[in-house]
C-alpha positions as CSV (number, residue, x, y, z in Angstrom):
1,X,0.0,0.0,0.0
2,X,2.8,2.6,0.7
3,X,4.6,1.7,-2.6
4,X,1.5,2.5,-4.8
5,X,1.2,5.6,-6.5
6,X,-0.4,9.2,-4.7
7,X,-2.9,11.2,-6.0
8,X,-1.4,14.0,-8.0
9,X,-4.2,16.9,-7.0
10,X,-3.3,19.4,-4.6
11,X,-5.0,19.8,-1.1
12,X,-5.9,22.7,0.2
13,X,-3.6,23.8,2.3
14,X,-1.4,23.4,-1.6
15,X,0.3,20.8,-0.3
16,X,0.2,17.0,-2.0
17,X,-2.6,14.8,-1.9
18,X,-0.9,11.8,0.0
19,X,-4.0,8.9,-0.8
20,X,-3.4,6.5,-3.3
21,X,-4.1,7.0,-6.7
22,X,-7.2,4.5,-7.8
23,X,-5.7,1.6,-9.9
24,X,-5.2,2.2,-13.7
25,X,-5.8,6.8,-12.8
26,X,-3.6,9.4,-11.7
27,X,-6.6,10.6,-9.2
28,X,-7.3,9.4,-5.8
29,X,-11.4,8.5,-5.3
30,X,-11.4,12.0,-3.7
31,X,-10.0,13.9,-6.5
32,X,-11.4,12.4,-9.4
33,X,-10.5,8.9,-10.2
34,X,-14.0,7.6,-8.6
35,X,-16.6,6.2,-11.4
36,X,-18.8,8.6,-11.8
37,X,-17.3,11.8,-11.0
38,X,-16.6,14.4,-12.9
39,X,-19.1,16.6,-15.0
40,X,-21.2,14.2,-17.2
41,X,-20.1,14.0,-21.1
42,X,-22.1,17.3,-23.2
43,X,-22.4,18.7,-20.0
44,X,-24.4,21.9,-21.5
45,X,-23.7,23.7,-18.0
46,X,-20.0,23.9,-18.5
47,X,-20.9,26.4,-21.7
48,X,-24.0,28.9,-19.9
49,X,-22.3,31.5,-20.1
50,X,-19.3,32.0,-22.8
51,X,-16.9,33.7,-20.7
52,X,-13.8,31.2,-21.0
53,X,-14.4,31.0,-25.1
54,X,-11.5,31.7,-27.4
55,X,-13.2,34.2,-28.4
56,X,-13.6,36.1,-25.2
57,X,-10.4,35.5,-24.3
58,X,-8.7,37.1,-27.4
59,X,-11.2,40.3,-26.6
60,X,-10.1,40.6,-23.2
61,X,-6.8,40.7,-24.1
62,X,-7.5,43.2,-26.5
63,X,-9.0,45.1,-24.3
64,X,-6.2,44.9,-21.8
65,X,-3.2,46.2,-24.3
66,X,-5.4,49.4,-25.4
67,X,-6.1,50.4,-22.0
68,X,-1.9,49.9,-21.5
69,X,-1.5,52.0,-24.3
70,X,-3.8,54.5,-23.0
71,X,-2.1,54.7,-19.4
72,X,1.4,54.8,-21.0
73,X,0.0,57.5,-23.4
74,X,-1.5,59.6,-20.2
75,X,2.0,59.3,-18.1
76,X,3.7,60.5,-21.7
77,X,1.5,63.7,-21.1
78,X,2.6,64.7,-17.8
């Protein structure tokens, strides 16, 4: 038992999950390597909302290096 392989999450204190991984997973039956956990496959719930797309993303980004510009523009004008 101590010679089999430990969970590879992180606890919440961000130290190592010390359990053993369940066989044939990298997951302890905590974490993740339980059947049946996990979000169901076409989870439609993940997606509600849009605000991790690609898409987004890119935009905030965008958003981000024009207001840089802006604030290095402003301290240019003092």
């Amino acid at each position: 038992m101590l010679a089999s392989p430990r969970c590879g999450a992180k606890t919440r204190t961000s130290g190592p999950c010390r359990s053993p991984a369940v066989s044939g997973k990298k997951r302890c039956r905590m974490h993740g390597g339980a059947p049946g956990s996990g979000a169901p496959r076409a989870n439609q719930n993940a997606r509600k909302h849009g605000l991790f797309t690609r898409d987004a993303i890119a935009e905030r980004r965008q958003i981000r290096a024009l207001l840089g510009e802006a604030r290095k523009l402003l301290e240019a004008m003092k």
